[in-house]
C-alpha positions in Angstrom: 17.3 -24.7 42.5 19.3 -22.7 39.9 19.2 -25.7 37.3 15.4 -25.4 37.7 15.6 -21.8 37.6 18.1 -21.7 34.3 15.7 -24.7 32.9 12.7 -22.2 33.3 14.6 -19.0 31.9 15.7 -21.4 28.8 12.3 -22.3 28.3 11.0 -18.9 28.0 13.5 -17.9 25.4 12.8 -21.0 23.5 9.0 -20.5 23.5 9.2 -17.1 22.3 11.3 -17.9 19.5 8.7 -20.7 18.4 6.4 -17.9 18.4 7.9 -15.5 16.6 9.0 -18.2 14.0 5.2 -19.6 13.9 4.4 -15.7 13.3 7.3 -15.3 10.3 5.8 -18.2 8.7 2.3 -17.3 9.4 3.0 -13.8 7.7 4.9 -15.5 4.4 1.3 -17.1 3.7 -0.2 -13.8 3.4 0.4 -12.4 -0.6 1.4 -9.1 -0.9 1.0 -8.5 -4.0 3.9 -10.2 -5.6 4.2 -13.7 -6.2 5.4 -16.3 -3.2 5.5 -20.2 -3.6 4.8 -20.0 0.2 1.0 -18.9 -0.2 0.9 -22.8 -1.2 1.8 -24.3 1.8 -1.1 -25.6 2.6 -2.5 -27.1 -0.1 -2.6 -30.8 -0.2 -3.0 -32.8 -3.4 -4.4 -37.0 -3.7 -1.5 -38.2 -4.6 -2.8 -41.6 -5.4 -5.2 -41.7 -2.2 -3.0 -40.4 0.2 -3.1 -36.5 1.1 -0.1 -35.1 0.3 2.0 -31.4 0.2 1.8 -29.8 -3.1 5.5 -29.2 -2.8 6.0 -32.8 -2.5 4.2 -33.4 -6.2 5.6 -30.3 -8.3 8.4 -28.3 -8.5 6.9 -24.3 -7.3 9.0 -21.1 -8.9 8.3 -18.0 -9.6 9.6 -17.0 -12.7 8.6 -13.0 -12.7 6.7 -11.0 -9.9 3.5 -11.7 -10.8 3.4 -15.3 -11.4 4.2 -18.8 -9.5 4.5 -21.5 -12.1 3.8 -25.4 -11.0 5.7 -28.2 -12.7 4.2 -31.3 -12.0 6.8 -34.5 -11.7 4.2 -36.0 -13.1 1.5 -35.0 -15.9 -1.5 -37.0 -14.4 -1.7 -35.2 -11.4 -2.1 -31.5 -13.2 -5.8 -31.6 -12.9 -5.5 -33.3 -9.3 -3.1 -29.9 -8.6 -5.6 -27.7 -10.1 -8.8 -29.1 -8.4 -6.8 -28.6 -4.9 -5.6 -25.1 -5.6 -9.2 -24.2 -6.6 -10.7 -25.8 -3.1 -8.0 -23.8 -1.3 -8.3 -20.4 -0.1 -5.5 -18.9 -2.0 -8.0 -17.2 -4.1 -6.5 -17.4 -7.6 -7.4 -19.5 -10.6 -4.9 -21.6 -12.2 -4.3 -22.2 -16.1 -2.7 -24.5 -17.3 -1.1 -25.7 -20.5 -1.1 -29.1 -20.3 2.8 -29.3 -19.0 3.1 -26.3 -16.1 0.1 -24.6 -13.8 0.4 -20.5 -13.9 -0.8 -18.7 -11.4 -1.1 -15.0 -12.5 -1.0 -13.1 -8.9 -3.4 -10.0 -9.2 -2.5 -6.5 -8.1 -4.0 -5.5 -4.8 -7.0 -3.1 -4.7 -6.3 -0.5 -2.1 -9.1 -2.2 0.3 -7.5 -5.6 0.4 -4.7 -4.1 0.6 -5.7 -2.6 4.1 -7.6 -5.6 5.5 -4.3 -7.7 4.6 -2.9 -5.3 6.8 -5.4 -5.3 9.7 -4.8 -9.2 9.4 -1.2 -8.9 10.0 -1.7 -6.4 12.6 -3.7 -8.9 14.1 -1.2 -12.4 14.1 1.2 -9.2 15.5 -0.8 -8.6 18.5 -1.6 -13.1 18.8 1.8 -13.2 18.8 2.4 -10.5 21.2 -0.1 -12.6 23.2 1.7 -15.9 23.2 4.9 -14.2 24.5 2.9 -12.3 27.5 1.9 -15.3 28.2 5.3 -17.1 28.4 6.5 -14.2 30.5 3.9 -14.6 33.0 4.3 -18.2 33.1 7.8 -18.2 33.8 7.3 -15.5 36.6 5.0 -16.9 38.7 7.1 -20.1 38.5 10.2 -17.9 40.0 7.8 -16.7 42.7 7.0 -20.4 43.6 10.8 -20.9 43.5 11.3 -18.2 45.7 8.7 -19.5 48.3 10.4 -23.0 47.8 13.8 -21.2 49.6 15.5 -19.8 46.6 16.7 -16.3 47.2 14.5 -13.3 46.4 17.5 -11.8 44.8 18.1 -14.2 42.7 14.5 -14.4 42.3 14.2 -10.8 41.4 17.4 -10.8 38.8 15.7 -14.1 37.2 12.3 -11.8 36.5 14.2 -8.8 35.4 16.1 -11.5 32.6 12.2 -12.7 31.9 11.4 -8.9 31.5 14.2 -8.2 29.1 14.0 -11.0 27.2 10.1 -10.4 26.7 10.9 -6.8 25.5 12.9 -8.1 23.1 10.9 -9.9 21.5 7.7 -8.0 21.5 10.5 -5.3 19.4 11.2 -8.2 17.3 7.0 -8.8 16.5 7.0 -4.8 15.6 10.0 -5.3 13.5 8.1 -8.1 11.9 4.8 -7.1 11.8 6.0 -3.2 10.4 8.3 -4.9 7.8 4.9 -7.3 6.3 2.9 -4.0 6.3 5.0 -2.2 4.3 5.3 -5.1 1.8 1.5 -5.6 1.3 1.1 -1.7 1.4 3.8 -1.0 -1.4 2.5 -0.5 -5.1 
């Protein structure tokens, strides 16, 4: 019964930490006002009929604040990157030169500025959510567990372990989710 119980403390941890690594990655797609390679992770370019990652077709830098630059490998698929970029949501036109795609990344206006933050704000509180959920889970499997013969002290210590590891990383989503804020709210 303690395998099972270690196996579903184990799990907990492990789910949370996918979701606060789905939320860190969720949060680098969301521009702040300074240029990030990372707000192109989801567009996908025909590369010769097959769908494929932008990164997988260009090289993607940044060489100042304001700009990501987009080096095909190869020149025929510059107006393939630019069609993709202009279907995606990203929101920014690309100009190219016939070699390299710029991206010029436009200050924020104040009021995008605070509905970038409500959006964050609100993959904060899915997040928070996610790992609720995992907590709850996990407990009412140590209550089964504890009806099944294992020992309600154990069973108590394993839901005060589920308790403090869901604190911690609800603290971690603040961290997170205060750190993006400031970012997209910084001139």
């Amino acid at each position: 019964m303690n395998e099972e119980l270690d196996l579903y403390l184990s799990m907990t941890e492990e789910n949370m930490s996918q979701t606060i690594d789905f939320l860190t990655k969720t949060l680098s797609r969301i521009r702040a006002g300074k240029a990030n390679v990372s707000i192109l992770d989801n567009i996908r370019v025909d590369y010769y009929g097959t769908q494929t990652d932008l990164d997988k077709v260009a090289n993607l830098s940044t060489p100042d604040p304001k700009t990501i630059a987009i080096q095909p490998w190869e020149k025929n698929m510059i107006k393939e990157i630019e069609r993709a970029i202009m279907a995606s949501d990203v929101g920014i036109t690309p100009v190219n030169n016939g070699e390299i795609i710029r991206l010029a990344v436009p200050p924020l206006t104040e009021e995008r500025r605070r509905q970038l933050s409500r959006q964050v704000k609100n993959e904060g509180e899915e997040a928070k959510i996610s790992i609720r959920n995992a907590r709850r889970d996990t407990i009412e499997s140590i209550k089964k567990l504890v009806k099944e013969g294992l020992s309600e002290d154990i069973g108590k210590n394993a839901e005060a372990e589920v308790q403090k590891t869901h604190d911690k990383f609800i603290k971690s989503i603040d961290e997170i989710v205060a750190l993006k804020e400031k970012e997209i709210m910084t001139v």
